[in-house]
N, C-alpha and C positions, 0 to 999 in steps of 0.2 A: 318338330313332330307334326306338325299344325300342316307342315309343307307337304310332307310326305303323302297324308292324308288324304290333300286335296289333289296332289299327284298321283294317286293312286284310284281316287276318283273320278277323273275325268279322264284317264286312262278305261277304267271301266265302260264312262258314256261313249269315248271313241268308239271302243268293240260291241256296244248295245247296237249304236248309230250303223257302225258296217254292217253287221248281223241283221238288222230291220231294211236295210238296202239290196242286202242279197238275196236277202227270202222276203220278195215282195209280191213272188207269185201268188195265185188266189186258189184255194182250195175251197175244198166243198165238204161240209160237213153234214153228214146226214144222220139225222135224230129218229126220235120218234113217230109214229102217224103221218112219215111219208114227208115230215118237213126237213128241209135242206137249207142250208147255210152257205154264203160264200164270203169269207174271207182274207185278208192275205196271212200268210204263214207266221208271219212276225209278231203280226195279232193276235190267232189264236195261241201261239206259245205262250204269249205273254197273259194272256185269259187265262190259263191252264197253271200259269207259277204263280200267280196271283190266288187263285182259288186253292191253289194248292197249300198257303202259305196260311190262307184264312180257315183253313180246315185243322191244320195242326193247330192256328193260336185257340181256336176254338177247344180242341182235344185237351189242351192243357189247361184250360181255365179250373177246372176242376179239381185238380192238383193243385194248383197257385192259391183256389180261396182254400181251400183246405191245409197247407202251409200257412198261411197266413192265421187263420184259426185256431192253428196249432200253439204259433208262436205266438200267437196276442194271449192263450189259455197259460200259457209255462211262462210267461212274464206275471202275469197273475200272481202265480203260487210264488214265484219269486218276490213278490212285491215288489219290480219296478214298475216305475211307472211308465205312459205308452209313449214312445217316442214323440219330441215335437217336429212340424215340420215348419222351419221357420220358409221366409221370403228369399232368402240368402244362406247359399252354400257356406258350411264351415272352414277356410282351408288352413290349413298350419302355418304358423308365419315364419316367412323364412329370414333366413340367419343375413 
């Protein structure tokens, strides 16, 4: 599975790598009060999926602590106690 992974991986960096070599033209970005921006296309795309990416985790944090608030409150009335986090994954021993 491990292989596949990282074959599918660097199969993605290949197509980043082409992608960022074809659009290396430079563009001009023009903002606010007249100022202007230059440059290349593969940069700002990737400015753009970036921001983009931190705008939604940002949209859900407020969902996730309140989830979590939820379930630390209905373990509570359950009386279990809060999970531990040890140093070391659990995993099932195999046969």
């Amino acid at each position: 599975m491990r292989i596949i992974v990282w074959t599918l991986r660097a199969a993605l960096l290949i197509v980043f790598i082409g992608f960022c070599i074809k659009n290396d033209e430079l563009v001009t970005v023009h903002a606010w009060l007249g100022s202007a921006w230059q440059l290349p296309m593969s940069v700002l795309i990737f400015l753009l999926l970036a921001s983009g990416v931190a705008v939604g985790v940002i949209a859900m944090l407020p969902t996730l602590i309140g989830l979590r608030r939820e379930t630390s409150r209905l373990r509570k009335l359950r009386g279990e106690p809060a999970p531990q986090k040890s140093a070391r994954p659990q995993y099932p021993e195999s046969v």
